[in-house]
N, C-alpha and C positions, 0 to 999 in steps of 0.2 A: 677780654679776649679780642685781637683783634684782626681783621678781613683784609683780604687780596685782593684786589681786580686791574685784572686788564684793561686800559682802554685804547682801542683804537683812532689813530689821530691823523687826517690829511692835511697838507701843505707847507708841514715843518720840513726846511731846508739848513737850516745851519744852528750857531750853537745859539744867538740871539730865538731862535723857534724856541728851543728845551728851554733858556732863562723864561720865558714868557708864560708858554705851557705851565713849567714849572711853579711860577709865583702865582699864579690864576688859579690852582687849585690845591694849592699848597691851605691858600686863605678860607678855603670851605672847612668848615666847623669838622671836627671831629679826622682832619686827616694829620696824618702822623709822619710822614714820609712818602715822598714823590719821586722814582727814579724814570724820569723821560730817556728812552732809546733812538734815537734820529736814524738811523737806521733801519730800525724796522717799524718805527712809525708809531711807537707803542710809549702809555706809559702804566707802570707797573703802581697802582695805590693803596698805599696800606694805611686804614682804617680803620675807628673802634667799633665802627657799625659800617651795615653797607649803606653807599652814599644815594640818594636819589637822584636817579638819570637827569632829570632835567638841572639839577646844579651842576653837574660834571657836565655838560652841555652846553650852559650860558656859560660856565668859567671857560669853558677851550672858546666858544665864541668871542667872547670878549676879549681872549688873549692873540686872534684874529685868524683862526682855525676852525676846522668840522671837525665833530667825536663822530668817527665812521664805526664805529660796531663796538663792543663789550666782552669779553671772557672771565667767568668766573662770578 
């Protein structure tokens, strides 16, 4: 079975943001599919568990971003 979440994301501007976002947490254990929306700032994580905050956190850090909030 696996999990949805929302995460909210500050400072992505173009499509180099969503590549970066994208690979940074693409590479955490157990995620299955990454769709980043630049837009509205979001990216949508689907999961075979839910992931721990603080790894969805250093991945969008490192990829050179804040994770501004969670849904789901």
């Amino acid at each position: 079975m696996s999990t949805q979440t929302t995460y909210h994301i500050t400072g992505m501007t173009c499509g180099h943001c969503v590549q970066a976002v994208t690979t940074e947490i693409s590479a955490l254990p157990g995620v299955m599919a990454v769709d980043v929306d630049l837009a509205a700032g979001t990216a949508l994580v689907t999961s075979d568990s839910v992931l721990p905050i603080d790894e969805v956190r250093h991945a969008v850090d490192e990829a050179g971003y804040e994770l501004a909030g969670i849904d789901g």
